[in-house]
Structure formats: C-alpha cells, structure tokens
N, C-alpha and C positions, 0 to 999 in steps of 0.2 A: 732560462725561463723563470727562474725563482726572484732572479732581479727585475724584472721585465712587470710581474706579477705587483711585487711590491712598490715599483714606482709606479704602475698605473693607478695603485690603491692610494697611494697616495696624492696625485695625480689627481681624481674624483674628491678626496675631500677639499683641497683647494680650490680647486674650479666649481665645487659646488658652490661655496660660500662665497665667493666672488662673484658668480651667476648671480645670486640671489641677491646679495647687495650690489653689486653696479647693474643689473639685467642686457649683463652681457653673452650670455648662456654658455659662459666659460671658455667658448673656443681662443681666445686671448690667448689663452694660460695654453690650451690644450694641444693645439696645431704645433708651434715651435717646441713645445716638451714631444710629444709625439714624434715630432722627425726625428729629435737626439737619440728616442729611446728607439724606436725602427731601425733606424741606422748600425745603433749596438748590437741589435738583433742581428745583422748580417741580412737583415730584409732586402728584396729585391733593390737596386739602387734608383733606377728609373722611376720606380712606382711611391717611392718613400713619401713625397711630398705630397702629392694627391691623393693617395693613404690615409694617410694625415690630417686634411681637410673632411675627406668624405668620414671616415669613422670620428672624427669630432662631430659633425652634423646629427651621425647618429645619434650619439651620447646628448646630442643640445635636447631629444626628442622628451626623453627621459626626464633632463634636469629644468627643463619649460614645466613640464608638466608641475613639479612640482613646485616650483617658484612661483608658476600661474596663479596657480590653485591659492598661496598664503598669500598674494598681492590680491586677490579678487577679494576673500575675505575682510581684506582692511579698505577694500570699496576705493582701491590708490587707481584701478584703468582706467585711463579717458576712452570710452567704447565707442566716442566719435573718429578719433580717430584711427581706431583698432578694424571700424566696419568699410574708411575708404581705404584702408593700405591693404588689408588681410589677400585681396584677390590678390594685388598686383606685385606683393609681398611673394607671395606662391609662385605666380608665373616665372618671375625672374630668379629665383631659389631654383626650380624646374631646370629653367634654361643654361645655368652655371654649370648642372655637373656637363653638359654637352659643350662646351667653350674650355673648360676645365682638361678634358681630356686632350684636346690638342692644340694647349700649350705646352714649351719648352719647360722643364720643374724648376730652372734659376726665373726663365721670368716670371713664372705663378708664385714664387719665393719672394722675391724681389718687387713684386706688384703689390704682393700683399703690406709688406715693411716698408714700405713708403708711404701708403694708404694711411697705413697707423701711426705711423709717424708725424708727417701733416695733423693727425687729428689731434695728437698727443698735444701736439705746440698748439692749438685751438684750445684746449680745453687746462692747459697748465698756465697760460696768458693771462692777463686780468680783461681781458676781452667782453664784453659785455653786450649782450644784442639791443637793440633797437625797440625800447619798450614797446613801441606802436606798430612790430609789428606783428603779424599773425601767420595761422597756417593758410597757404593761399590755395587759390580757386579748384574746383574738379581737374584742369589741366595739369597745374601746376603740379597738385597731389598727386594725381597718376605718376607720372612722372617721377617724385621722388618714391612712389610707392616701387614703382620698376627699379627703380635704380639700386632703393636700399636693397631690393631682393639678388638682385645678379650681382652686387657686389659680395654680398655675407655670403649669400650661395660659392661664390670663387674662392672666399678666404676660409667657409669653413668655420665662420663666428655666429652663429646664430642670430645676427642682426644689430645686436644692441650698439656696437661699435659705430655703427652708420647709422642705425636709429634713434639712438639717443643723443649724440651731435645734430642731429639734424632739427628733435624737437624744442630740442632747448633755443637754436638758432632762433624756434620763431615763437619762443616766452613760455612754449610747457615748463611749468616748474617742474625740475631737477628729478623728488620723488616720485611723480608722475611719468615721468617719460621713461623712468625705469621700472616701472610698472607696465605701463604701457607696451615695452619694448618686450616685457617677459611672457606677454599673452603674446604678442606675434610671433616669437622664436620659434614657439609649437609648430605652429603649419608651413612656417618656412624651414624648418627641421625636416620636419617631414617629407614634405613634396621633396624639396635640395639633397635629402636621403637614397629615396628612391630613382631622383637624376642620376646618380654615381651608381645606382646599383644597376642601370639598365643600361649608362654610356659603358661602364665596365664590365659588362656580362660577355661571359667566353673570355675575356682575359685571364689564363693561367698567373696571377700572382703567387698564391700558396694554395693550401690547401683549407685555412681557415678564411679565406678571403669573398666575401660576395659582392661583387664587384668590382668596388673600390676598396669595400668596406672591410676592415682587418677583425673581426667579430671579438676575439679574445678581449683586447684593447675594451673595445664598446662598449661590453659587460661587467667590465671589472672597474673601468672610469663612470660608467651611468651608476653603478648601483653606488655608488660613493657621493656621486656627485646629488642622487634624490635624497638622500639622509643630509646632508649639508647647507641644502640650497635654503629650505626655510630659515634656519640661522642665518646667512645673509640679508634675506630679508627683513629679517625682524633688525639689524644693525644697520640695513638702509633708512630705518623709520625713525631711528637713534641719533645718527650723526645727520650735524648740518651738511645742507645742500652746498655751499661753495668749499667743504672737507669732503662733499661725497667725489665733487667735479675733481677737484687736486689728483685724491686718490685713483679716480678713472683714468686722469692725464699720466702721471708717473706710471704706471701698470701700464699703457700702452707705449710711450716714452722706452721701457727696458724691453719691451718683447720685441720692437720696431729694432733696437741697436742690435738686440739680440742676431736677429734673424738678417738683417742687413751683414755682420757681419761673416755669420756661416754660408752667407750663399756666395761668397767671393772665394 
C-alpha cells in the first residue's frame, strides 16, 4: 500500500503539470501508469484496464478544474468553440463508459496505443495545415464534437489528446487549443465519470471501487495533480507553440510504444 501511495503521489504531480501545459488533463501519463501500478497491486486482472481509464477520468475532473480556472484568467479559451463541442463533447464522454465496459481489456489497450500513436507521428512531423483552412460548418462540428467525446471517454484522457490535434488541424493556434481543450476536460470528465460509475455498479471489484472507479488512486492523483496543474500552465504561455507541439508528439510517441508493448 505504501508503494502504491507514493507512486500515485507522484503520479499527480506529473500529470498535473502536463495537464496544464499540453491541456491534455493528464490521462496520457495516468492510464498506462495506473495499469502498471493496479497490476502490482494484485488488483483484480480483468478489471485493471478499465480501472484505469474510469479513475483517470476521475482525477481529469479535478485537474480541469483547476487548469481551467488559470487558462480562463489569461483570457487563452476560444468560447466559440467551447459552446458548439461542450454538449456533444458530453454525450460521447457519457456514452464511452457503456462501450468501454464490453470490450475485451487487450483491445481497449491496444485501441487506445494506436490512437496515440497515429497522433504522436501527426504532431512530431513537420506537417503543417492548410492555412485557409477553418473550423467547419454545424455538421461537421457536431460531429467532431461526438467523436472527440467517445473517443477520450474510452481512453480515459480527458479530451485534449483528440482535441487538440484536431484544432490545430484547422489553424487554432497551439496555445489556444490548449486552453480551449482544458475548459472542455471538465464536463467530459465528469459526465465519462459518472458513465463508469453506473456501467460498473453492482460490479464486485474491491471494496474501494465505485464502479469502475478505484477511489484511493482518484484522491491521492487529483489532489497532486490540482497543485500542479497551474504551473503547467503558466509554462504553456512560456515555451514556443512548435516546442509546445514536439513535446505533446514525443509524450504521446512513449506512452503509445509503451502500452503497445505490455498488451502483447
């Protein structure tokens, strides 16, 4: 328990200040550390991974909050686009923990580590979007609003990983879309929380477990991760936008090989 304790603690100051500067709401870091350290635990083996996922979403609730709050202050969200994704941002967050639950744990493994991986080679490329072009129409938008939601909902990332490739894709500068990404984490946090806590109810896991949710984990990574998160931020507003991109590519690059590897 005492090991368990101390890598979670540690565990939250990383992923706090990586939340806060890439506005990825830490799950990156937290999912693939999480399985290693459940695992050591002797935790149930079946439940490890989606464990995993759902008490990271928790902790994004947490480390949103307070990332949100020091991105709002420096007036970095685009609130246009925060007002068409936020619903459909939700919905698809909701609908993941019920998809989540009945998949196999190598393919929600292995779904996820490719995902990131793909994005990692997108955003570590010298790749450069199409100056002209833009966020497209209500259709369009729904749409990627749905999509970033059921994706981060299954992975357990809080969004930013899908939604900040996606804004950049169509010319959101860099420190915007990580701003932007960190006010959406909140309510796709949240709703994607409460999905695992109701697809998982009546499931005997353990005895700290609500749902999905491993609670020990939760509280000892959230409370690290809200002391942390502003200092990311404030070194998002620091370092150049194609040093911020590198850094977002490489961190997803090692957690993708990472976890590609242990699921074989």
């Amino acid at each position: 328990m005492l090991e368990m304790i101390i890598a979670c603690s540690v565990l939250g100051i990383v992923a706090g200040v990586l939340a806060g500067m890439l506005g990825i709401g830490g799950g990156v870091v937290i999912v693939p550390a999480l399985v290693i350290i459940l695992t050591s635990q002797a935790f149930p083996a079946e439940f490890v991974v989606i464990s995993a996922v759902a008490t990271s979403l928790c902790t994004i609730i947490f480390t949103s909050i307070s990332a949100a709050r020091a991105q709002i202050k420096r007036k970095a969200v685009d609130w246009t686009i925060f007002k068409r994704w936020a619903l459909l941002v939700v919905i698809g967050s909701f609908v993941s923990g019920f998809i989540a639950g009945r998949l196999p744990p190598v393919v929600l493994e292995m779904g996820i580590a490719c995902f990131l991986l793909i994005v990692s080679i997108i955003m570590l490329s010298r790749w450069v979007p199409n100056p002209s072009r833009s966020m497209p129409g209500p259709v369009g938008t729904s749409f990627l609003g749905l999509f970033s939601g059921t994706l981060s909902g299954l992975a357990g990332i809080g969004g930013g990983n899908v939604m900040v490739p996606l804004m950049v894709f169509f010319n959101v500068p860099m420190q915007r879309a990580v701003a932007t990404s960190s006010a959406l984490g909140l309510p796709l946090a949240l709703v994607g929380t409460i999905g695992y806590v109701i697809s998982g109810w009546g499931t005997q896991i353990t005895e700290w477990s609500l749902g999905y949710v491993y609670l020990p984990a939760a509280a000892l990574i959230a409370g690290f991760t809200v002391i942390t998160a502003p200092l990311g931020v404030a070194l998002s507003h620091r370092i150049p936008a194609p040093t911020l991109k590198r850094c977002f590519g490489a961190l997803l690059f090692l957690v993708a090989a990472r976890m590609l590897v242990t699921s074989f």
